[in-house]
MARBA-3410 file (N, C-alpha, C, O; in Angstrom, 1 decimal):
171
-23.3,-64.2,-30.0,-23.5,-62.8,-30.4,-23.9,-62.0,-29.2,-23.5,-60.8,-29.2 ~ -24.5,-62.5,-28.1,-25.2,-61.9,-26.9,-23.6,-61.6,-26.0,-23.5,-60.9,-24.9 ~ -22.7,-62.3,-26.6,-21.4,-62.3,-25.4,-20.6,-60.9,-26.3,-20.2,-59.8,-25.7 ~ -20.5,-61.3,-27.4,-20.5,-59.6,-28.5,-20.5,-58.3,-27.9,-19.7,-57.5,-27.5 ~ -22.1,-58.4,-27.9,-22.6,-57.4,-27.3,-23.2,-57.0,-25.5,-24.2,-56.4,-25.1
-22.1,-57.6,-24.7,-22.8,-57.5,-23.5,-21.9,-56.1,-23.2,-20.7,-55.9,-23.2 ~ -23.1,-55.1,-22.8,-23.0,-53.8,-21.7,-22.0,-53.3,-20.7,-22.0,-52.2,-20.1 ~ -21.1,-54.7,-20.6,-20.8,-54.2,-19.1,-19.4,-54.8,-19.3,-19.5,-55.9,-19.9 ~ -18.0,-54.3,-18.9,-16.6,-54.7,-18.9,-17.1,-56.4,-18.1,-17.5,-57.2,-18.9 ~ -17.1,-57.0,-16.6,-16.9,-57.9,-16.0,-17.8,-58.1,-15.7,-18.2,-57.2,-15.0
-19.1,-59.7,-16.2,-19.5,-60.1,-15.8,-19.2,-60.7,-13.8,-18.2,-61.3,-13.3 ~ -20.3,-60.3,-13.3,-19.9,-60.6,-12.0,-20.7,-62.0,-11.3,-21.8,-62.5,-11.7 ~ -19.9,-62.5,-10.2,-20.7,-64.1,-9.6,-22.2,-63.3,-9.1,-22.3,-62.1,-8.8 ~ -23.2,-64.2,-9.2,-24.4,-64.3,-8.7,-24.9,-65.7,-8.3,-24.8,-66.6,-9.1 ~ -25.4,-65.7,-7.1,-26.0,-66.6,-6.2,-27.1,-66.7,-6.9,-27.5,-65.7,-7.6
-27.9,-68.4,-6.8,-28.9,-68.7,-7.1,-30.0,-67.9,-5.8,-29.8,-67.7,-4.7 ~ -31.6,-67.4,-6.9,-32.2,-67.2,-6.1,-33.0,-68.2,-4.6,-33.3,-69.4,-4.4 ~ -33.0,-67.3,-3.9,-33.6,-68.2,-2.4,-35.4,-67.9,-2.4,-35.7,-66.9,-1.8 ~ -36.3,-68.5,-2.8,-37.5,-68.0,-1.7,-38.2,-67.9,-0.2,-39.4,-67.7,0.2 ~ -37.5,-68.0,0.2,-37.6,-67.7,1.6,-38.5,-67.0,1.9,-38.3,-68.0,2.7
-39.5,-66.1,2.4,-39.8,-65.3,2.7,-40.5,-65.0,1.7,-41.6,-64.7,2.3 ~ -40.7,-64.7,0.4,-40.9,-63.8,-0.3,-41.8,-64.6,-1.1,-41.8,-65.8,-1.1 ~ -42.8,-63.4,-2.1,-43.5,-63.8,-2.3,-42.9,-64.4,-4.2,-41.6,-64.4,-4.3 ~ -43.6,-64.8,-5.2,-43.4,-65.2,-6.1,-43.1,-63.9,-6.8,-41.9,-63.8,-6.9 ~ -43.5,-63.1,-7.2,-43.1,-61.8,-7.9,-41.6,-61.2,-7.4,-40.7,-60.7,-8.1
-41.7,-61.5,-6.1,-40.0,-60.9,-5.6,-39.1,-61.6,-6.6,-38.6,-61.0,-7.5 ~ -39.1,-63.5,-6.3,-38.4,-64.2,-6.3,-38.0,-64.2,-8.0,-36.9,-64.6,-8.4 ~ -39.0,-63.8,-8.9,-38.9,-64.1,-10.1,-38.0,-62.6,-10.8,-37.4,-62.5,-11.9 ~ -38.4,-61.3,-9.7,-38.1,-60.4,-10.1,-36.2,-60.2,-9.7,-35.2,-60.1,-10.5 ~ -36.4,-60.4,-8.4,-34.5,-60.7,-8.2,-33.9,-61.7,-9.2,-32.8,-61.5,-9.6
-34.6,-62.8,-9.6,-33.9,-63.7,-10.8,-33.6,-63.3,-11.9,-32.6,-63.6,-12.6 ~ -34.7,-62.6,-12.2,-34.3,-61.6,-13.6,-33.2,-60.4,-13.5,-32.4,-60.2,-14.5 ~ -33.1,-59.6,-12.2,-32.3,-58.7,-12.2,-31.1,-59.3,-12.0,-30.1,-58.6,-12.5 ~ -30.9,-60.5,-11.4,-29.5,-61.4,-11.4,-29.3,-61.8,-13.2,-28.2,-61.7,-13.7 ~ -30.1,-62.1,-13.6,-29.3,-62.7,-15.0,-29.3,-61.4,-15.7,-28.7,-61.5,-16.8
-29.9,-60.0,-15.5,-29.5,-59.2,-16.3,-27.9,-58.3,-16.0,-27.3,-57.6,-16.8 ~ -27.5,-58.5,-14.9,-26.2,-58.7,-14.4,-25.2,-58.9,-14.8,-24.1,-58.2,-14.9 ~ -25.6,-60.8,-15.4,-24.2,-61.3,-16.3,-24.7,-61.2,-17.7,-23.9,-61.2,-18.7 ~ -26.2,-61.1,-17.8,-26.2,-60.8,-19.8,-26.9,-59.6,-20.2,-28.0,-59.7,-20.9 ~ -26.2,-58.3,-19.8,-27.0,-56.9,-20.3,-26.7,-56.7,-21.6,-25.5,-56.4,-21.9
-27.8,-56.9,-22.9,-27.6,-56.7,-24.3,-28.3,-56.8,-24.7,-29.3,-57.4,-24.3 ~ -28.4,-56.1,-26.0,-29.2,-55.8,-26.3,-30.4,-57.3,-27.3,-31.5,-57.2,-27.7 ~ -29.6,-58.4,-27.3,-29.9,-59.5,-27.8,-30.7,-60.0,-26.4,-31.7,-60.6,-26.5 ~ -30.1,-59.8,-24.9,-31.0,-60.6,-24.0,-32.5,-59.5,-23.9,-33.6,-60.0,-23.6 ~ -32.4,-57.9,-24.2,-33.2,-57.3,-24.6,-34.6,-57.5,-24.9,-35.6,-57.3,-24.3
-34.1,-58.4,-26.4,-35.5,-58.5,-27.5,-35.5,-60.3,-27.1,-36.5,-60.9,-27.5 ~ -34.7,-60.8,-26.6,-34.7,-62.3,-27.1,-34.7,-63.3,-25.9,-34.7,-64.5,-25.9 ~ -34.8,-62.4,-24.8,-34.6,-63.7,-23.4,-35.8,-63.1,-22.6,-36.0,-62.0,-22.3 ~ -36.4,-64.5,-22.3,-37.6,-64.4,-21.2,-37.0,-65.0,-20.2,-35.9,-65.3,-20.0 ~ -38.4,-65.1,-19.4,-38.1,-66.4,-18.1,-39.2,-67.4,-17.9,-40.3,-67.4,-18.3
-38.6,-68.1,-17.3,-39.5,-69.7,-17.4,-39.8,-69.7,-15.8,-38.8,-69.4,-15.0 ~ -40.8,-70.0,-15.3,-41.3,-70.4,-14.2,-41.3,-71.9,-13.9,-42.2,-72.4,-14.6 ~ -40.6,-73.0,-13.2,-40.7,-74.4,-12.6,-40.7,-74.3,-11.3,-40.0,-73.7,-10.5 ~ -42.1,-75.4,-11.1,-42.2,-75.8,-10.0,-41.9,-77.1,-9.9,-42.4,-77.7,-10.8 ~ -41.2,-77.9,-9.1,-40.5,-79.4,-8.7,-41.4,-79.6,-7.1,-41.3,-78.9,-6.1
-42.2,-80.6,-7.2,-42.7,-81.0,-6.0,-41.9,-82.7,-5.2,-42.3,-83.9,-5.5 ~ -41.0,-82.2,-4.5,-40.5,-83.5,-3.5,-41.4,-84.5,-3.3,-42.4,-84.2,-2.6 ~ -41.4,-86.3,-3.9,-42.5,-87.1,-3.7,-41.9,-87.4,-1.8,-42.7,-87.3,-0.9 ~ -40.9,-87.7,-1.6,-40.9,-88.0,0.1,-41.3,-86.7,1.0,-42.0,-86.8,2.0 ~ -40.6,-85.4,0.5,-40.7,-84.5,1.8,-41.7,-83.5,2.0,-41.9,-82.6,2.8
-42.5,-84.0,0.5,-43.4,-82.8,0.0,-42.9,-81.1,-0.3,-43.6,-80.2,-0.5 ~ -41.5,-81.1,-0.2,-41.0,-79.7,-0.4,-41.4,-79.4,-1.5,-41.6,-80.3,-2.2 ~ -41.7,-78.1,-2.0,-42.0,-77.3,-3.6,-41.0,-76.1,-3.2,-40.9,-75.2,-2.4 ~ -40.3,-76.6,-4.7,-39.3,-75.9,-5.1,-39.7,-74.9,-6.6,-40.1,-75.4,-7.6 ~ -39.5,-73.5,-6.4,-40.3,-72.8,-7.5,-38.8,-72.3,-8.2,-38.3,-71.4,-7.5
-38.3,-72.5,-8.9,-37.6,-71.6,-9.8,-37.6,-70.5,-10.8,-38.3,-70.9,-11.7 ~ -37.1,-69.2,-10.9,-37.6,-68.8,-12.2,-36.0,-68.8,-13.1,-35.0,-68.3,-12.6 ~ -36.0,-69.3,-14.3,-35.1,-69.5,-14.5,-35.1,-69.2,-16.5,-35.8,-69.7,-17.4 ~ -33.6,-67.8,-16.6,-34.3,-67.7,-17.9,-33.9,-68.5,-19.0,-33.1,-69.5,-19.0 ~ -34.6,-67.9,-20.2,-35.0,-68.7,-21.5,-34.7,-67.8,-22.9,-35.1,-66.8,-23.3
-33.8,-68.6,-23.5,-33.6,-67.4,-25.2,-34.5,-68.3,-26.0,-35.2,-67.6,-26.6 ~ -34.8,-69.5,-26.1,-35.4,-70.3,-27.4,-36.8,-70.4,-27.1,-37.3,-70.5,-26.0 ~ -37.5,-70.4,-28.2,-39.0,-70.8,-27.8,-39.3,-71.9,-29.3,-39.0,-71.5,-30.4 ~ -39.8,-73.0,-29.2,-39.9,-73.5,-30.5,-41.5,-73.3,-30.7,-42.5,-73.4,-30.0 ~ -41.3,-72.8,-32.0,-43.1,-72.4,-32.7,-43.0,-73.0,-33.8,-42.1,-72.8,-34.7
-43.8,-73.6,-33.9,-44.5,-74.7,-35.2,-43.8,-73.3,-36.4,-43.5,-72.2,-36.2 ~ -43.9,-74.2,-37.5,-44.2,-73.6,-38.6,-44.8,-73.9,-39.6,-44.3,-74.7,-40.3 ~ -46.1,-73.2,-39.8,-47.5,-73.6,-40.7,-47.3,-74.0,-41.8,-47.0,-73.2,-42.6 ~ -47.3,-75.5,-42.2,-47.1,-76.1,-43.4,-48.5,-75.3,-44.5,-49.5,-74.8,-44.0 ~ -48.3,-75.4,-45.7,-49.1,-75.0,-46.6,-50.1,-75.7,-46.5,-50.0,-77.0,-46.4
-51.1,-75.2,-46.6,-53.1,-75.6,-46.9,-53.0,-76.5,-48.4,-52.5,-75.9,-49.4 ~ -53.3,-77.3,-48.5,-52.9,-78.4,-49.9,-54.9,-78.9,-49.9,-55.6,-79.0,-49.0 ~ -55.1,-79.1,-51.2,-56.2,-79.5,-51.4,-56.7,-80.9,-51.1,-56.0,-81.9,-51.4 ~ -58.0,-81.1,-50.6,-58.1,-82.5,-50.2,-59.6,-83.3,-50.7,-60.7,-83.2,-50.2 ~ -59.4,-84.0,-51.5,-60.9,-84.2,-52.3,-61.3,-85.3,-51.5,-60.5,-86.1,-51.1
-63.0,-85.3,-51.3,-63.5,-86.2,-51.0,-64.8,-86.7,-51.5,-65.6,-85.9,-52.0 ~ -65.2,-88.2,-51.5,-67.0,-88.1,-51.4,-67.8,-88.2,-50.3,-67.6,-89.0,-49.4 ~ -69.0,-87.3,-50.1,-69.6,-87.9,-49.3,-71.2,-88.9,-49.7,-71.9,-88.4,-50.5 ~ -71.5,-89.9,-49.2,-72.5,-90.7,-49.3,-73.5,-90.3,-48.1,-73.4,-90.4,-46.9 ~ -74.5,-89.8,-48.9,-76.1,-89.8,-47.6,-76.6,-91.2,-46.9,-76.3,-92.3,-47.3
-77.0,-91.0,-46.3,-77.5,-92.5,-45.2,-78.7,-92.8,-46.5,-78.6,-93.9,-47.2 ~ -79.1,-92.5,-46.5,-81.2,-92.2,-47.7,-80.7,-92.1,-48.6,-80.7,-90.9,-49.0 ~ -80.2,-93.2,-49.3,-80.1,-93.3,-51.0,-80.9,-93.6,-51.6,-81.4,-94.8,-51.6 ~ -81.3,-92.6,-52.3,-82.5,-93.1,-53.2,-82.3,-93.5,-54.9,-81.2,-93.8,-55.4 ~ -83.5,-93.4,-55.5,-83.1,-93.8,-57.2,-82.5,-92.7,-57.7,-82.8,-91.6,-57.4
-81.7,-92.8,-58.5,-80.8,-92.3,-59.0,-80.0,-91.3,-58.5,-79.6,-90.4,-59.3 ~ -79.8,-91.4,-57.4,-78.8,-90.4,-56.2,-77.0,-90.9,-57.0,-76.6,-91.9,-57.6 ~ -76.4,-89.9,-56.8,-75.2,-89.8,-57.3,-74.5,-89.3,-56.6,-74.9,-88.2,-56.3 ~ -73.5,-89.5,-56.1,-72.2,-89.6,-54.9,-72.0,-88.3,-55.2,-72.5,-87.8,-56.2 ~ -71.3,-87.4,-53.9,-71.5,-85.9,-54.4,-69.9,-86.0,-53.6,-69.6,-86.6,-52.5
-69.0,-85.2,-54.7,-67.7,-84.9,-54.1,-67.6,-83.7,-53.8,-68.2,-82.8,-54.4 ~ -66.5,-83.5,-52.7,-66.1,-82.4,-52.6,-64.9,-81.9,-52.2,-64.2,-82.9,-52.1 ~ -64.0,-80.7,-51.8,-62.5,-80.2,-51.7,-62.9,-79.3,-51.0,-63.7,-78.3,-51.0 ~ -61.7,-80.0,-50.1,-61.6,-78.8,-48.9,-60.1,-78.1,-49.0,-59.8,-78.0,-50.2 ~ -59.0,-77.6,-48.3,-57.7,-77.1,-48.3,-57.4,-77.3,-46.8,-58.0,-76.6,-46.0
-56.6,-78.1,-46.3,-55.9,-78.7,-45.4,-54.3,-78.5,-45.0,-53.3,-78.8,-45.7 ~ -54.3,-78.0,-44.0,-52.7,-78.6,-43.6,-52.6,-80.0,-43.4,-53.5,-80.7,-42.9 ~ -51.3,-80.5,-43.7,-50.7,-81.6,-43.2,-51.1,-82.4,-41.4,-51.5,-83.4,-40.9 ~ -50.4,-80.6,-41.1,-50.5,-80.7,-39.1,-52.1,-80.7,-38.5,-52.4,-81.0,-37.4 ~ -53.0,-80.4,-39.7,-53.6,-80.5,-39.0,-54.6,-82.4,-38.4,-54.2,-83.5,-38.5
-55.8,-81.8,-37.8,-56.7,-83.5,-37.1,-57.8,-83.1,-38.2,-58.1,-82.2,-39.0 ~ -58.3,-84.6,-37.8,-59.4,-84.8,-38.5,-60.6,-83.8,-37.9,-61.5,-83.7,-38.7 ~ -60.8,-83.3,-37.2,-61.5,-82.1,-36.3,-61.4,-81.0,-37.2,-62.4,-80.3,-37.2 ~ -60.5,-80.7,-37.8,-60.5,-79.4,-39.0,-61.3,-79.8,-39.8,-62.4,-79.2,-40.0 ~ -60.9,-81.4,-40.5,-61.6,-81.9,-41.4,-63.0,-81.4,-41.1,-63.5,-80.5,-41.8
-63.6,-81.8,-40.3,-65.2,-81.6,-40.1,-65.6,-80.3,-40.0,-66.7,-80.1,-40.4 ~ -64.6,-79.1,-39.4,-64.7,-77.9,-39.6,-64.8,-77.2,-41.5,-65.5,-76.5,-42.1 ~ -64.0,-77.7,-41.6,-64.1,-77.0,-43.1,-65.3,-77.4,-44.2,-66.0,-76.8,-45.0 ~ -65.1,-79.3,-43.8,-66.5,-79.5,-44.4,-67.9,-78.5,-43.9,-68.5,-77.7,-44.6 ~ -68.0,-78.9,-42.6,-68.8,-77.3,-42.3,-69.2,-76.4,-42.8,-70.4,-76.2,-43.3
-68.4,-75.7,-42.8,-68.1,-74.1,-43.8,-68.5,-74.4,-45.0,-69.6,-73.9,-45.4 ~ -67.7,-75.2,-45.8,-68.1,-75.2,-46.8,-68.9,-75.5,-47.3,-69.2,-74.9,-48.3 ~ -69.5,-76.9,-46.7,-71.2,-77.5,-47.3,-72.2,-77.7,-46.5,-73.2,-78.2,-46.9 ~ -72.1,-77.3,-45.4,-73.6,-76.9,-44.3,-73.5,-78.3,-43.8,-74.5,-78.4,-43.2 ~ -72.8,-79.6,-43.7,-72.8,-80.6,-43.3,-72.5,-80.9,-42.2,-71.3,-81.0,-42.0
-73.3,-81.0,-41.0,-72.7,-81.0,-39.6,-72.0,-82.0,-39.2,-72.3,-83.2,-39.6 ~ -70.7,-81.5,-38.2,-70.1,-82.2,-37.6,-70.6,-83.5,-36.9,-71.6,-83.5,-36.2 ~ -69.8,-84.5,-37.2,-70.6,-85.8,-36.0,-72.1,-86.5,-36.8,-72.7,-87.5,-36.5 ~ -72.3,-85.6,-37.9,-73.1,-86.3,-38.9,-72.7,-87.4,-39.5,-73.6,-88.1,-40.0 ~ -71.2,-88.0,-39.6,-70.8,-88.9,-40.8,-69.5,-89.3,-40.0,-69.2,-88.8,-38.9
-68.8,-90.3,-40.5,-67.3,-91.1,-40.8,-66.5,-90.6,-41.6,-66.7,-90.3,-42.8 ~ -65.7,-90.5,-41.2,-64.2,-90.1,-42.1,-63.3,-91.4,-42.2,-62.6,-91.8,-41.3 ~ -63.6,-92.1,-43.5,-63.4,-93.1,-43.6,-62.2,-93.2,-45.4,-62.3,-92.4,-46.3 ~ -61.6,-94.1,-45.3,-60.5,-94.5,-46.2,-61.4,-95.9,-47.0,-62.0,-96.9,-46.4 ~ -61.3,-95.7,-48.5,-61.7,-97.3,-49.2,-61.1,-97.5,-50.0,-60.8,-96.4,-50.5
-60.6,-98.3,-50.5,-59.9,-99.1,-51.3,-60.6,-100.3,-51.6,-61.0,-101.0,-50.7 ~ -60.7,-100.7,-53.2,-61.2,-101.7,-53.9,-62.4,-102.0,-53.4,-62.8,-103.2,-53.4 ~ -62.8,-101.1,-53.2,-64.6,-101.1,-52.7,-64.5,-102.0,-51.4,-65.0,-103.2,-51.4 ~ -63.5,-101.3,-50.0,-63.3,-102.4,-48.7,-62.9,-101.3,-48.2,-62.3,-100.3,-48.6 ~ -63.4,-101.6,-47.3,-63.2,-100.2,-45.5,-61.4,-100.8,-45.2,-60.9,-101.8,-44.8
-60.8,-99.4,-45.5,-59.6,-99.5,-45.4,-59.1,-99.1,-43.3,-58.4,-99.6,-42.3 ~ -60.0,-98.1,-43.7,-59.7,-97.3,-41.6,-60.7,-96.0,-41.6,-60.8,-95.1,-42.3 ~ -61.2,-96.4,-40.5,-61.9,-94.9,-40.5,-61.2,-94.3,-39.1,-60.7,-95.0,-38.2 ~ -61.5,-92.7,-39.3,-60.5,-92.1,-38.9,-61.1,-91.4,-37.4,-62.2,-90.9,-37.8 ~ -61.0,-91.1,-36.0,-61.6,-90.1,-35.5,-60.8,-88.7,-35.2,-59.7,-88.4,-35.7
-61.5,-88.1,-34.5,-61.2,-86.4,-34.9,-60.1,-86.0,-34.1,-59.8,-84.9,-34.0 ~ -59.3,-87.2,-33.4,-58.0,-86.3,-32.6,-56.8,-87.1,-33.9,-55.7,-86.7,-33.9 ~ -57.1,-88.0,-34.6,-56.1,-88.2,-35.8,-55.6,-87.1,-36.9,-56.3,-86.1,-37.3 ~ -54.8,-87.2,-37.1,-53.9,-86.4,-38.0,-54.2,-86.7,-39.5,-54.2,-87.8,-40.1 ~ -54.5,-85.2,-40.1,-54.5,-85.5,-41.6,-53.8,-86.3,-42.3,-54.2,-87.3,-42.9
-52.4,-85.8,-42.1,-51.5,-86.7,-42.6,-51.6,-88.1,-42.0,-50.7,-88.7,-42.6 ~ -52.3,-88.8,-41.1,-52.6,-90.3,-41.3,-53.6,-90.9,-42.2,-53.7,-92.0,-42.6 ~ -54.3,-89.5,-42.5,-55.6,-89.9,-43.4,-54.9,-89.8,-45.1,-55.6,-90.3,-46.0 ~ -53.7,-89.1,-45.3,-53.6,-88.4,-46.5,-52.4,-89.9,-47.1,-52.1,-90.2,-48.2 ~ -51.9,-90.5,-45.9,-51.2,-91.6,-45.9,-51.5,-93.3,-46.8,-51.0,-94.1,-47.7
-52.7,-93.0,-45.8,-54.0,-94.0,-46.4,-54.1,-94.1,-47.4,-54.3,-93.0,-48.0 ~ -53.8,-95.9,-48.4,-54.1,-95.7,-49.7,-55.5,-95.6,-49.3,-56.1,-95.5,-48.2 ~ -56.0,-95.7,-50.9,-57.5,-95.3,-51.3,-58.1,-93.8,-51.4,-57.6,-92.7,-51.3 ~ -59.2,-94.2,-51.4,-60.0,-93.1,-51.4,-61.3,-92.5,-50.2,-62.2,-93.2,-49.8 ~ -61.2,-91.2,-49.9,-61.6,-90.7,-48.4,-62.8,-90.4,-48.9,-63.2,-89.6,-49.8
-63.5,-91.3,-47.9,-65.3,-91.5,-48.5,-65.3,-90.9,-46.7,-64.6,-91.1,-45.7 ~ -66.8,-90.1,-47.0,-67.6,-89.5,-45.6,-69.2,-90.3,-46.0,-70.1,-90.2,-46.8 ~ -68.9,-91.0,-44.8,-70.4,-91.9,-44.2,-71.5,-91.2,-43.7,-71.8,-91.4,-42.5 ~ -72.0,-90.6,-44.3,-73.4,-90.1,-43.3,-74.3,-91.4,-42.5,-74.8,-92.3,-43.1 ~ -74.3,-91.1,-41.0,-74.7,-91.8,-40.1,-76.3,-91.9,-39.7,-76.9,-90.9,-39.9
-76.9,-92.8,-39.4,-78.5,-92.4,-39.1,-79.0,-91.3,-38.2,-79.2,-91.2,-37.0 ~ -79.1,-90.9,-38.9,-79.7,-89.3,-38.6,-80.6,-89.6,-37.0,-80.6,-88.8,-36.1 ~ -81.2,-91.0,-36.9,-82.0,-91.0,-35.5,-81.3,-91.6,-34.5,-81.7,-91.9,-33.4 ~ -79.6,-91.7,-35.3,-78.8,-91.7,-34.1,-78.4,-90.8,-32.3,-77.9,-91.0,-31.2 ~ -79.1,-89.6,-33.5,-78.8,-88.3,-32.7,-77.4,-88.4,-32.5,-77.2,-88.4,-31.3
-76.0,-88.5,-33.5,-74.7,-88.4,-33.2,-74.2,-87.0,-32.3,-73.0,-86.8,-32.0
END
């Protein structure tokens, strides 16, 4: 579509830029005015940037800086917040203490680091207080840490029990 709509009857040859001499703003700015050259439109307009690479030579030590442009950018796209039940257990169980559950709303993409955020928010329970742990048939399936992905925890049969830790651990 960008070839559609290009501005100009005959795209013309252009030489790769040189740094020589010049500072990084020149070199990036003549690269840009070269590729607006062969793609003036109104598509390279709204839709093309430029990318900065540096290549460092392991024998001769040369650094080679390019600026070199770019139409695609890939950006996530935010899976839906889905509900996520859990219990948590106090370290100090006493007589007749009763498991206290609770629901948070989770993406998929997100870590177990949100997990502890939301618990947060939601129930005054500080981070680094407890385990984020998986059980099944009353047996420690995997417990999880905070750079793990929901979706490894949401994978996990069983059920997602939070261990509160000894408090004079100082976690």
């Amino acid at each position: 579509m960008g070839e559609d709509l290009y501005r100009k009857g005959k795209k013309p040859f252009v030489e790769e830029t040189e740094q020589e001499g010049k500072t990084q703003e020149q070199v990036a700015e003549e690269a840009w005015n070269k590729h607006l050259l062969r793609n003036e439109s109104i598509i390279t307009d709204l839709f093309h940037g430029q990318f900065k690479s540096t290549v460092c030579c392991q024998k001769c030590d040369r650094v080679s800086i390019t600026f070199d442009p770019m139409m695609t950018m890939l950006l996530p796209i935010p899976s839906p917040r889905k509900e996520f039940k859990f219990f948590f257990i106090p370290y100090q169980i006493k007589s007749g203490n009763t498991n206290h559950s609770g629901e948070i709303k989770l993406r998929q993409t997100d870590n177990i680091s949100a997990v502890h955020d939301e618990i947060y928010n939601a129930f005054k329970i500080r981070r680094g207080s407890y385990i984020v742990t998986k059980v099944q048939d009353n047996e420690f399936q995997r417990w999880f840490s905070a750079n793990q992905s929901v979706e490894s925890l949401t994978l996990q049969e069983g059920v997602t029990v939070m261990y509160e830790i000894d408090p004079n651990l100082h976690p």
